[in-house]
C-alpha positions in Angstrom: 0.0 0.0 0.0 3.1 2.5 0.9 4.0 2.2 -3.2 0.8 2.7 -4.1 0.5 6.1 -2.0 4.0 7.2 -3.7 2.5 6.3 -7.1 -0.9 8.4 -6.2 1.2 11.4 -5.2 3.3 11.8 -7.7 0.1 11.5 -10.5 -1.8 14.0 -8.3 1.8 16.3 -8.1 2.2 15.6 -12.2 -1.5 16.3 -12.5 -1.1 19.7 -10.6 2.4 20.7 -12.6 0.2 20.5 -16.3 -2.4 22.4 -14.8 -0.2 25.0 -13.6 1.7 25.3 -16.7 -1.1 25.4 -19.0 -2.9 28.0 -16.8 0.1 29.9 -17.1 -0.5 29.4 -21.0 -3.7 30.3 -21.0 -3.7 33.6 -19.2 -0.3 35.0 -20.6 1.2 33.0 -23.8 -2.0 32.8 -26.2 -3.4 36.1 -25.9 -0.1 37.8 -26.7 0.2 35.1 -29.3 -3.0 35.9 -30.4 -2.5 40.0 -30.6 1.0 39.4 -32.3 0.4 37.4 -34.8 -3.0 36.8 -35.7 -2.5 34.4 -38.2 -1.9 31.7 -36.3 -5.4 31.9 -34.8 -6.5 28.4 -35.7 -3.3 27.0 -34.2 -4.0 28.7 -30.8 -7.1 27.5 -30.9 -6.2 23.4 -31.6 -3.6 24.3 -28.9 -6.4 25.8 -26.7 -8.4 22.5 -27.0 -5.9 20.0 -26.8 -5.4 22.0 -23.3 -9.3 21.5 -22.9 -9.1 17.7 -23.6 -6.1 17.1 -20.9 -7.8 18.8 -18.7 -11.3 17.2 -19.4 -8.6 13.5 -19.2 -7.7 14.7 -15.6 -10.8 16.2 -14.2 -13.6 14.8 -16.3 -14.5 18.2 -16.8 -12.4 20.8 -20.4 -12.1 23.6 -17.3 -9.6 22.8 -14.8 -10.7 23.0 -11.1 -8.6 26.0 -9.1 -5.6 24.6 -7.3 -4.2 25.2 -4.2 -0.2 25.0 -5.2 0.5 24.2 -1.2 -0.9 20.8 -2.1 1.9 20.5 -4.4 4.3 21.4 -2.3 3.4 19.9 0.2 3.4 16.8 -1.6 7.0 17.9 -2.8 8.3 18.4 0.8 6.5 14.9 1.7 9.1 13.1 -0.7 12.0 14.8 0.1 12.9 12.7 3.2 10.6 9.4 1.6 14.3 7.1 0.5 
């Protein structure tokens, strides 16, 4: 059971990492993409829902749910001193 509590941290910590980066995607790197070159649109957009579709894999829902990044750290610190 101790393995399988390592393995369920580190998907939830994984899980938590790609939400944070794509948020930071969302909010900051398309828009500016979006303003600066506006011909890649469409390509925003697939990257948009391909986001969408990992999240919807994850959370069973296109819309992540907010995080709380304490849970991944703490989940970080937690590991530190697991060997």
């Amino acid at each position: 059971m101790a393995r399988a509590a390592v393995i369920a941290d580190h998907i939830t910590l994984m899980s938590l990492l790609v939400t944070e980066h794509h948020t930071g995607e969302d909010k900051h790197v398309w828009p500016n993409l979006i303003e600066r070159v506006p011909g890649e649109i469409p390509l925003v957009h697939v990257m948009e829902e391909q986001h969408a579709g990992v999240h919807a894999g994850i959370y069973g829902t296109p819309t992540p749910p907010r995080l709380r990044p304490a849970t991944g750290m703490a989940l970080l610190a937690g590991r530190a001193g697991a060997d």
